[in-house]
N, C-alpha and C positions, 0 to 999 in steps of 0.2 A: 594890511588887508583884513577883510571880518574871515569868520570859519570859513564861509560859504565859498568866496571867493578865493582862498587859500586851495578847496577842493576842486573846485573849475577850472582853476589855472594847473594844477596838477594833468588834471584828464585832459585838460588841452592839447599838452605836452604829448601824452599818451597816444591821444586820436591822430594825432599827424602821423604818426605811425600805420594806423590803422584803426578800424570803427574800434567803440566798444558800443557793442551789444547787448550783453549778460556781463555784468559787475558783479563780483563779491566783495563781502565785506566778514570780516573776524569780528564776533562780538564776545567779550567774557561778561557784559552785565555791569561793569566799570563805567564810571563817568566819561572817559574818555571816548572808549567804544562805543558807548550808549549815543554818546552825541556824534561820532561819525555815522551812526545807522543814521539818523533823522535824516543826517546833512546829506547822506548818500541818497535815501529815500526820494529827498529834494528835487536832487538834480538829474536822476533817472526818472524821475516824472515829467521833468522839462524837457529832456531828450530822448524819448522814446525808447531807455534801456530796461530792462529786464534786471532787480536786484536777486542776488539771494546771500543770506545771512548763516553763518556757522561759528556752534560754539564749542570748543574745547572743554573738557572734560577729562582731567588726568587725576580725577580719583584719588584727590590729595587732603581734600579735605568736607567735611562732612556738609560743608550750605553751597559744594558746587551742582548738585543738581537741584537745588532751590534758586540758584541762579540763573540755569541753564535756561529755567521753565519761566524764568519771569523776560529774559528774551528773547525764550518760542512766545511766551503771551504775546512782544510786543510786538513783535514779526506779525502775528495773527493780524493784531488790529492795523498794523499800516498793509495788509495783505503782501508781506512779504515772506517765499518761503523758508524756512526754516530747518534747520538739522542742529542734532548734538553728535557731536563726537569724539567715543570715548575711547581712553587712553590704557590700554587694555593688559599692558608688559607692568612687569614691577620691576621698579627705576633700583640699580647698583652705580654707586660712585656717586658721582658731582649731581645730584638731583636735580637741581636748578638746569645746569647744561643739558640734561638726560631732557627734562619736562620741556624746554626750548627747541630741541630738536623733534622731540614728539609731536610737539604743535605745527612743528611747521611740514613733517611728515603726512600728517595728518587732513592739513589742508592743502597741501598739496594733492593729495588723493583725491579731497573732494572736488576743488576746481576741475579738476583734469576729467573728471566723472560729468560734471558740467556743463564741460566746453568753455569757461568764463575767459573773459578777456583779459579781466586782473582783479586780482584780489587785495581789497585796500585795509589797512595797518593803522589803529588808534593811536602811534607813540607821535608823542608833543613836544614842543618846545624844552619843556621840563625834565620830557626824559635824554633828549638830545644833551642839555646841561649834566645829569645826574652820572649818564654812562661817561662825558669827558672825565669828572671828576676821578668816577671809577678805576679806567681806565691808566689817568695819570700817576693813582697810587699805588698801579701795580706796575709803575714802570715802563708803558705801553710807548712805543717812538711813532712818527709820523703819521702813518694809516691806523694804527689804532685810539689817535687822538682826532681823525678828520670825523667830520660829521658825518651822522648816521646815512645813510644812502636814502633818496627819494623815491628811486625805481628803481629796480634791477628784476632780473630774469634769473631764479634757481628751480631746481625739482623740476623744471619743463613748464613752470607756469613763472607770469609777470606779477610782479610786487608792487604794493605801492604804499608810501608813509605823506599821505597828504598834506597832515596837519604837523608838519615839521615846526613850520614858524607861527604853531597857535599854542598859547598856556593853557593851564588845567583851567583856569579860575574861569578863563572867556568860554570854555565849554560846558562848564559848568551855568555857569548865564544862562546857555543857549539852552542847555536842558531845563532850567528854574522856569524859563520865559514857555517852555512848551507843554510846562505841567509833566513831566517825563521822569519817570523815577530810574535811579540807578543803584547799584550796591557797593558798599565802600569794604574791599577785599580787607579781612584784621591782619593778615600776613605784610599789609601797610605798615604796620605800626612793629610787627616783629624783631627788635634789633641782633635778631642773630643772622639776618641776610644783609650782604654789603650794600646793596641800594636803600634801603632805610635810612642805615647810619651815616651815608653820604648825605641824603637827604634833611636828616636833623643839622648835620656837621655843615651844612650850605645855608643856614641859616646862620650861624658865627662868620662864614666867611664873603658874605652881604654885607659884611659891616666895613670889610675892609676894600669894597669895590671888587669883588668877585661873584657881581651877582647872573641872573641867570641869562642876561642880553650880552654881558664881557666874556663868558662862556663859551657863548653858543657863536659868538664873534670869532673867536677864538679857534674852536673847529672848524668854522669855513676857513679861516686862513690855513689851517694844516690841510684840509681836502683840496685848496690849493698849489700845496707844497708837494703831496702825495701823486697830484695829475703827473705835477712837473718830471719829479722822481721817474715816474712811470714810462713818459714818455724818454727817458733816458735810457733805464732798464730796456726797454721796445726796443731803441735802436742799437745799443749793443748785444740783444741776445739776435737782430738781425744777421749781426756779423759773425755771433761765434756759437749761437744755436742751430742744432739739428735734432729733426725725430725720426730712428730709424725703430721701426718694429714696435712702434711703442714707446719705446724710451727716448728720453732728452738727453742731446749727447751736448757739452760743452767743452770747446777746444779748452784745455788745462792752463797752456800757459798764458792765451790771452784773459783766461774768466781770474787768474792771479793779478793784473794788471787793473783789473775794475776797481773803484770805488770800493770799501766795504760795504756799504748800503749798497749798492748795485747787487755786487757779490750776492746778498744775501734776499735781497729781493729777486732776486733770478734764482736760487734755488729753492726758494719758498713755495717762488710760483710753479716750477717744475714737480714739486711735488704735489703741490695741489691736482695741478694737472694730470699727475700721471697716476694718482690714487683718487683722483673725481671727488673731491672733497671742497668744502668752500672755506673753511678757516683757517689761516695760516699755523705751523708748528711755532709751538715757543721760541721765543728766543734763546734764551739760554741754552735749548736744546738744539736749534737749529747752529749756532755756534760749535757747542761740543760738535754736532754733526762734522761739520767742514773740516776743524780740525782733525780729527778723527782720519776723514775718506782720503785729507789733502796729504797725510803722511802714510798712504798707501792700506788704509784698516776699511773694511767692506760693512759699513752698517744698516740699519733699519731704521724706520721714523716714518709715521702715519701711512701703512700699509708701501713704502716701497722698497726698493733695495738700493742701497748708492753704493758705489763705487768707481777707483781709480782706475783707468787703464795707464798704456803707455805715456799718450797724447791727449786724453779727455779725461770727465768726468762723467760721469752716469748715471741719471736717473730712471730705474725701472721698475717694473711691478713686481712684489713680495707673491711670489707663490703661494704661503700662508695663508695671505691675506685675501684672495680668491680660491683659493682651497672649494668653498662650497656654493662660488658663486656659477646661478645657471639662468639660463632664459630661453626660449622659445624662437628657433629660427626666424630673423627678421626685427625682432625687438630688440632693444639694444641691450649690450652685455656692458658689463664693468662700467657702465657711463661712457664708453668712446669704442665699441667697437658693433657691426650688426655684420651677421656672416647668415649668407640665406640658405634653406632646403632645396637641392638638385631637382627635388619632385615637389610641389604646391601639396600634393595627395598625401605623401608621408611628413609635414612639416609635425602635425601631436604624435611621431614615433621619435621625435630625434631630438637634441638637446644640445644647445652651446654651453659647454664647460669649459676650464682650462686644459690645457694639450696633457701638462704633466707627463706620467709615466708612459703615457702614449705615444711619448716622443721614441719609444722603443717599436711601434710599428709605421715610422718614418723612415724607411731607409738611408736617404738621401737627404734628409736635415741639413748635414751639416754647408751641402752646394749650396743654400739660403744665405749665408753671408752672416747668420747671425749668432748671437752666443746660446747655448746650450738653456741657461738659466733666463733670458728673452724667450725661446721659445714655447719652455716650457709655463711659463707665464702667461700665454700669447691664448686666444681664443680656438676652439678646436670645435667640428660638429661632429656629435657623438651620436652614436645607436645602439645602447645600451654598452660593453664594454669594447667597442667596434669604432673605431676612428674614423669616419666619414673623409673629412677635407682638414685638412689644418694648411691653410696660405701661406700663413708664416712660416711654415717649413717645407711649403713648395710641394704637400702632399692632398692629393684632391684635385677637384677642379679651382684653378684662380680666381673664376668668376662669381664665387659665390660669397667673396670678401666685398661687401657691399659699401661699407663705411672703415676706414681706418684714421687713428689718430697721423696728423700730418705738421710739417713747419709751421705754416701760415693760422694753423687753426692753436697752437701752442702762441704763439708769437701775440695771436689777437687775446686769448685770455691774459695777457700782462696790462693790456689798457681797459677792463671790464672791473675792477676792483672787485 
């Protein structure tokens, strides 16, 4: 199919869901991007949507605000509106990971500021190739060889990567053919990031029938394999999953009985789930982990706490790790909990933090059924150093635990990838 239709058939998908109205789109000023704005432009003019355009800015390097301004310009002239936004923290550790997250932090904020329906994603055919490659060298199994996702739903807003099955070169066309200028980022050519050196290295391995169609073949057969897997993992954490207070409880001796792929895609996904995060733990690490909890040792990995009981295993929240987390009664806490104010009138005196040492003006905690270090982990409404309700330890009123993490709502993030 051409761009255009590659883009339609996307939002088609999308609309059966429900209207879109107000589209965004990601532009960094790149060929890629450059020619989804057009494409976008297009087909919101034929459908009666509303576009708007944002571009990242993570203050990395000195021609991105000469960037920034030649896709406000171009915004201007197709009268689309336009925003930059900038990346304002200084990046420690993995840069690249740091600046990916920031991006999509970022625009997440602005959809949501919005209202937009979804925000659509310049990666191409090419890059769908470049990350397998990537990926396979660092030893990635099933899910992180399937191909890239076309939509999905994080941050509270919907995604979308339209031009999955388009290459650079056909959008490049499309921009030549429109008189459309774009800028070629130099960090292309930099060989000290691993997507470059793949990129050159995918040029040697074209020659041996590894080019970028046997590829991207390739990943759909593993996003395949990964459904299947999935819907495997689903139905045995059916049988030996539970969420009580929060945590994922798994019967011990049937979760030893699993698959090791099962095994380990079930605790993966538990802790995604129960620390609100979307990237699964290393492998290597998620390994150590199991061995580790399965011969009775109580550890940590991406903000939770695991551990052995008698009969189960245990995935819970890391008190650490919510230490300074707080929200505004009614809005959601930690990603999976909203506990509301008793009175609408004092909701800006009061404050959802974790229970913590507050579990000391609990009397009766322990009638809750649940462990000590659940609770204190658990969502509490405070007023100043004054414990309001905490539900999970049966202190306050019950009614004012409005949303909690449940079976059914764990069980469904195992088929959402």
């Amino acid at each position: 199919m051409t761009p255009d239709a590659d883009l339609a058939d996307a939002l088609h998908r999308v609309r059966a869901g429900g209207p879109v109205l107000r589209l965004g789109v990601a532009v960094s000023g790149g060929g890629d991007s450059m020619a989804l704005l057009r494409l976008a432009k297009n087909w919101c003019s034929a459908h009666g949507a509303a576009l708007f355009a944002a571009t990242v800015d993570h203050r990395l390097r000195p021609d991105a605000a000469d960037e920034a301004q030649l896709v406000h310009d171009t915004c201007a002239s197709l009268s689309v509106q336009h925003e930059t936004l900038v990346w304002q923290n200084s990046p420690e550790g993995n840069l690249q990971d740091a600046a990916r997250r920031a991006r999509y932090d970022l625009l997440a904020e602005w959809a949501k500021r919005l209202k937009l329906d979804a925000v659509l994603l310049g990666h191409t055919a090419d890059d769908q190739a470049e990350t397998f490659v990537m990926r396979l060298a660092r030893g990635s199994g099933v899910d992180g060889l399937a191909t890239m996702r076309s939509d999905w739903r994080d941050r509270g807003v919907q995604w979308m990567r339209p031009l999955l099955a388009t290459d650079r070169a056909t959008l490049r066309n499309v921009l030549v053919k429109l008189g459309q200028h774009w800028v070629e980022d130099p960090s292309n050519d930099d060989t000290q990031f691993d997507r470059v050196r793949v990129r050159q290295a995918m040029q040697q391995l074209s020659h041996i029938g590894l080019d970028r169609a046997r590829l991207t073949e390739t990943a759909d057969r593993m996003a395949g394999a990964r459904d299947a897997l999935s819907w495997l993992a689903h139905d045995s954490a059916r049988r030996i999953a539970q969420v009580q207070g929060g945590d994922v409880h798994f019967a011990r001796e049937d979760f030893g009985k699993l698959p090791t792929e099962t095994r380990h895609r079930l605790l993966a996904h538990a802790i995604n789930y129960v620390s609100s995060t979307p990237y699964r733990p290393r492998y290597t690490a998620l390994c150590a982990l199991e061995n580790d909890v399965l011969s009775g040792k109580t550890r940590t990995l991406q903000g939770c706490l695991i551990s052995r009981t008698s009969d189960g295993l245990v995935i819970g929240r890391e008190l650490n790790a919510v230490a300074s987390t707080q929200s505004h009664p009614g809005a959601l806490w930690d990603g999976r909990w909203v506990l509301q104010a008793p009175d609408a009138a004092k909701v800006q005196d009061l404050l959802v933090k974790p229970l913590g040492d507050g579990i000391t003006q609990c009397e009766n905690w322990r009638d809750a059924g649940l462990t000590r270090t659940t609770l204190m982990a658990g969502p509490a409404l405070w007023h100043q150093d004054q414990v309001i309700a905490a539900p999970l330890a049966g202190f306050g009123e019950m009614k004012l635990l409005l949303r909690l993490p449940d079976t059914e709502e764990f069980l469904s993030t195992i088929l959402s990838h």
